[in-house]
ROLUM-348469 format. One line per 10 residues: number of its first residue (from 1); their letters; for each residue x, y, z of N, C-alpha, C. Coordinates in steps of 0.02 Angstrom, whole numbers, plus 50000, padded with zeros to 5 digits. Example, Ala and Ser with C-alpha at 12.3 -4.5 7.8 and 13.67 -1.06 7.14 Angstrom:
BEGIN
1 = as = 50660:49716:50390:50615:49775:50390:50660:49835:50390  50642:49888:50354:50684:49947:50357:50645:50002:50394 .
END
This chain:
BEGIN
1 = xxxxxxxxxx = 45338:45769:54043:45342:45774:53971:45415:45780:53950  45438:45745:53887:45492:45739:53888:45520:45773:53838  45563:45824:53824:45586:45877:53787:45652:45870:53748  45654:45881:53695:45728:45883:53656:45748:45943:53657  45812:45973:53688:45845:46016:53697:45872:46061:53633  45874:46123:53614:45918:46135:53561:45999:46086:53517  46043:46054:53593:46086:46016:53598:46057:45970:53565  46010:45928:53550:46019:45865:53530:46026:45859:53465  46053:45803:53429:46086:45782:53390:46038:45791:53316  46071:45794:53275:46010:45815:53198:45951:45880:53214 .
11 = xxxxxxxxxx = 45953:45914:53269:45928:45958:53266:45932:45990:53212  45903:46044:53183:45919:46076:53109:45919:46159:53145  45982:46179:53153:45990:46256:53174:46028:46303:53121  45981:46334:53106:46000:46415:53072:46058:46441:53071  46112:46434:53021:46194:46442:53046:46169:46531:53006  46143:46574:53040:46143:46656:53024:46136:46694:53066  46210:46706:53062:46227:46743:53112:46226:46812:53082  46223:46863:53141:46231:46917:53125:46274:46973:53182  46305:47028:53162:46328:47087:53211:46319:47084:53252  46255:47089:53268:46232:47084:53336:46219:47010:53374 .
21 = xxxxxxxxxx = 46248:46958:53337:46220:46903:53372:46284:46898:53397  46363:46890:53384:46419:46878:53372:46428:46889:53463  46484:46871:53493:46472:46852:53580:46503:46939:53592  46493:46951:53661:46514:46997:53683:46582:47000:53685  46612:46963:53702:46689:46939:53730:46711:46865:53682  46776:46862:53695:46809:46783:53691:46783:46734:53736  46774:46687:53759:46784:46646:53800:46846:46640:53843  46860:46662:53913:46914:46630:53941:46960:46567:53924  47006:46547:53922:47044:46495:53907:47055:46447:53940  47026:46471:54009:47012:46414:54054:46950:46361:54033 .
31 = xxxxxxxxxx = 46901:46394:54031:46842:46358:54003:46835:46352:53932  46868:46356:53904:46871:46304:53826:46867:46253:53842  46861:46209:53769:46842:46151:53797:46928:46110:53794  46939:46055:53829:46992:46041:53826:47006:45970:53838  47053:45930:53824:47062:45853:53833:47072:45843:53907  47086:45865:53955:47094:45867:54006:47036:45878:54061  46989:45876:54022:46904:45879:54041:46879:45829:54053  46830:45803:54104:46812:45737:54082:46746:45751:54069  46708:45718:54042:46619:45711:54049:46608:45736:54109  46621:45742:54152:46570:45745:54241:46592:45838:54221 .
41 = xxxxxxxxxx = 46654:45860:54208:46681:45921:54213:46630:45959:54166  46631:45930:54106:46591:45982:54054:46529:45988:54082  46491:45936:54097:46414:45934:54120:46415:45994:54182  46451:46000:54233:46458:46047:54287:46474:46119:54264  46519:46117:54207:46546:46180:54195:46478:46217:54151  46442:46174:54105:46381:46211:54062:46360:46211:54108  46327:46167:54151:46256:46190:54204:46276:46251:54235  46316:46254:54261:46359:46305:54303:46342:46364:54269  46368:46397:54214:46360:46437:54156:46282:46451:54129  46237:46385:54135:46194:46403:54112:46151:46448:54171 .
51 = xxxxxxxxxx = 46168:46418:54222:46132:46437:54287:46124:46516:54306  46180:46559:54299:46194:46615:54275:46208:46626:54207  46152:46629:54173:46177:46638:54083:46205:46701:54079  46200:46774:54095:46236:46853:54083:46280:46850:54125  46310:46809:54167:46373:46807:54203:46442:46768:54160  46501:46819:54181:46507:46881:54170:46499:46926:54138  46473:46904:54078:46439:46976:54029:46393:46929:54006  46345:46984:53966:46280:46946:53922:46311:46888:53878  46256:46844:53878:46254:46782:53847:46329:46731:53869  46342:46738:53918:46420:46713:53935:46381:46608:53918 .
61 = xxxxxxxxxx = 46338:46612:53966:46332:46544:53967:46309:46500:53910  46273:46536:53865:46247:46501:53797:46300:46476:53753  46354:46530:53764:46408:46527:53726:46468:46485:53744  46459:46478:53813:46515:46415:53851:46484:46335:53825  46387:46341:53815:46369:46290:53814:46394:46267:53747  46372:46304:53693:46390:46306:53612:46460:46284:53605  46508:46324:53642:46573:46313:53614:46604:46203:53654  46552:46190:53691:46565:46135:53736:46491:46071:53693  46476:46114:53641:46437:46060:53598:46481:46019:53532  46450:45961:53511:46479:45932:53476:46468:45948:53405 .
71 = xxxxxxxxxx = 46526:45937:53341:46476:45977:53267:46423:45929:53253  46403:45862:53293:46349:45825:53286:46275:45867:53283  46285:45906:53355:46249:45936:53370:46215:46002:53363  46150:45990:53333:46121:46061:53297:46143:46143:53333  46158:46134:53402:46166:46194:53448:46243:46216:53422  46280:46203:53422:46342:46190:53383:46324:46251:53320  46290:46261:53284:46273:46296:53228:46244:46364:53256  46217:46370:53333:46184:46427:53350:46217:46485:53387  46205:46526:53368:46245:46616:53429:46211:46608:53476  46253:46623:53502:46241:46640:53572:46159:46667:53597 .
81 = xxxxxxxxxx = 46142:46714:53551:46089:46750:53546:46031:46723:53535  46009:46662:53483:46000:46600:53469:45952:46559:53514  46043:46543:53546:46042:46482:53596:45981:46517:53659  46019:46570:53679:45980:46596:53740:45900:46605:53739  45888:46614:53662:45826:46613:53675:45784:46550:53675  45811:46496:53669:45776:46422:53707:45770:46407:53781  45817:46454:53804:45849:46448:53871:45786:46482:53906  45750:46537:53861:45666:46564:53899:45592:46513:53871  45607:46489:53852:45578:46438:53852:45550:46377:53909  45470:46380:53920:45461:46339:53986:45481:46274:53985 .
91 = xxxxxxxxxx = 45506:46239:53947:45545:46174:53932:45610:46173:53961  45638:46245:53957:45727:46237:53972:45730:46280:54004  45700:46322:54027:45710:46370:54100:45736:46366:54142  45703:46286:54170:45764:46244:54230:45831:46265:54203  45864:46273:54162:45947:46287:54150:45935:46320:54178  45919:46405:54184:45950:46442:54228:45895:46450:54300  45844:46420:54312:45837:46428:54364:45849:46386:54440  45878:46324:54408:45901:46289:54463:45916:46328:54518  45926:46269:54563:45948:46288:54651:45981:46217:54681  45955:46169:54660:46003:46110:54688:45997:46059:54628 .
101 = xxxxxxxxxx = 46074:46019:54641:46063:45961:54580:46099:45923:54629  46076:45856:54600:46118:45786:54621:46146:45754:54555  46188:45718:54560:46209:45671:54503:46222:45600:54539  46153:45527:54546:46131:45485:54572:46178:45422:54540  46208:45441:54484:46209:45370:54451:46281:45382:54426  46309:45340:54436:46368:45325:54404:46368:45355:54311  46419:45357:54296:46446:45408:54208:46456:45331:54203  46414:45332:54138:46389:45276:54112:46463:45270:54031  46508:45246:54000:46543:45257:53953:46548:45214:53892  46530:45214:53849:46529:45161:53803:46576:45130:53790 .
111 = xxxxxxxxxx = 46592:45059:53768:46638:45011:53756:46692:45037:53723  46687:45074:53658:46737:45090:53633:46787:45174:53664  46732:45189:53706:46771:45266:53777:46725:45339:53706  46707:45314:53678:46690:45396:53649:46634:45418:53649  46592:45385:53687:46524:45430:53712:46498:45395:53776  46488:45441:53822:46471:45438:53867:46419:45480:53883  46378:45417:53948:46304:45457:53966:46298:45462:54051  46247:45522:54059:46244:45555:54123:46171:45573:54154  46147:45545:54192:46088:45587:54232:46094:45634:54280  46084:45697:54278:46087:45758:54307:46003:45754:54332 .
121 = xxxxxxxxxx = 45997:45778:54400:45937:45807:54418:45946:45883:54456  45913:45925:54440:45895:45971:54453:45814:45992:54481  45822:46045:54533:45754:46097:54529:45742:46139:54572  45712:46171:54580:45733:46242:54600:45706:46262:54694  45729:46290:54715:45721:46300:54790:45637:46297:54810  45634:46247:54856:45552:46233:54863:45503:46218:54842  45532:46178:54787:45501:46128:54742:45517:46062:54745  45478:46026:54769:45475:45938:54796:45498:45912:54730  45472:45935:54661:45500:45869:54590:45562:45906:54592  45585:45841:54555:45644:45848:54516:45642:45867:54439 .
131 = xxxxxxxxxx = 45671:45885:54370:45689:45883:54323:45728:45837:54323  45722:45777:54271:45802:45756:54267:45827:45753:54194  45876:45770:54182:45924:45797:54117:45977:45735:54093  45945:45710:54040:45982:45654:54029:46038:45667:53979  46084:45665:53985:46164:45712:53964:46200:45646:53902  46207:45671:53836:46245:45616:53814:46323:45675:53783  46389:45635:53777:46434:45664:53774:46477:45640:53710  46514:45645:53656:46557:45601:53623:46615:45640:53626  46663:45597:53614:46737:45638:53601:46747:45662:53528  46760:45713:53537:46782:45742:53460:46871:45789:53480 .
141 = xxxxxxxxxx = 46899:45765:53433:46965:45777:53431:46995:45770:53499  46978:45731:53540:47019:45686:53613:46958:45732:53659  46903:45788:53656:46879:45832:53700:46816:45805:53689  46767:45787:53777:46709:45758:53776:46657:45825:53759  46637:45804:53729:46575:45878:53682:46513:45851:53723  46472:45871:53718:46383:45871:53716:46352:45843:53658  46339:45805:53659:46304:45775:53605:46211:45807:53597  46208:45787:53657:46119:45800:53665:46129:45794:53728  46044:45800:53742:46032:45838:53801:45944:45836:53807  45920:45789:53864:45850:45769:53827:45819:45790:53910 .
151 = xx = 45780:45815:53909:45742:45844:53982:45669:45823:53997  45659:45824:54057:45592:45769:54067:45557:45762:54159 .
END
């Protein structure tokens, strides 16, 4: 069954935030998002993040994912607090419960270089299927964002 992620594009997300939604911490400055990133980097660095979402503090990974989304994208509008709760969701769980991924196919890039697409598979230790996570990316201000994010 094939699932639209909070990430994907025209989603309609709730920009109300509150006190308590607001992140624990800054984001490191290493993992901002940055021109020096490519598509393969961001896709590794969210999964990575999502995989451990309270590492290093609560909601670390929702908020690496958010800040590495595009303003295309409805997740882009969500806290941290938000985000994470799609992340318990039996649709998107695989984010943090993975155990092995492959990436089978060549980073697919569109003609004009500002969006690019990705198949990620994932799934979790001792489980024969796969998930596979079909990843789209665009550049916004020279930095490849997340566009969407479609699971299946």
């Amino acid at each position: 069954m094939e699932s639209v992620h909070p990430w994907s594009s025209g989603s309609s997300a709730p920009k109300r935030w509150t006190a308590t939604d607001e992140p624990a911490q800054a984001l490191p400055a290493e993992v901002l998002p940055s021109t020096a990133r490519s598509p393969r980097d961001v896709i590794m660095l969210v999964l990575n993040a999502l995989r451990r979402p309270d590492e290093p503090y609560d909601d670390y990974g929702p908020q690496l994912a958010i800040a590495h989304s595009a303003p295309s994208n409805g997740a882009s509008q969500l806290s941290p607090v938000q985000f994470a709760k799609y992340l318990s969701e039996e649709s998107y769980v695989i984010f943090s419960e993975w155990d092995e991924m492959e990436i089978e196919d060549e980073l697919q890039i569109a003609a004009d270089g500002q969006r690019a697409y990705q198949e990620v598979l994932v799934r979790r230790a001792n489980d024969a299927s796969w998930t596979h996570i079909n990843w789209t990316l665009v550049k916004h201000a020279g930095m490849w964002m997340t566009e969407s994010v479609v699971t299946y």
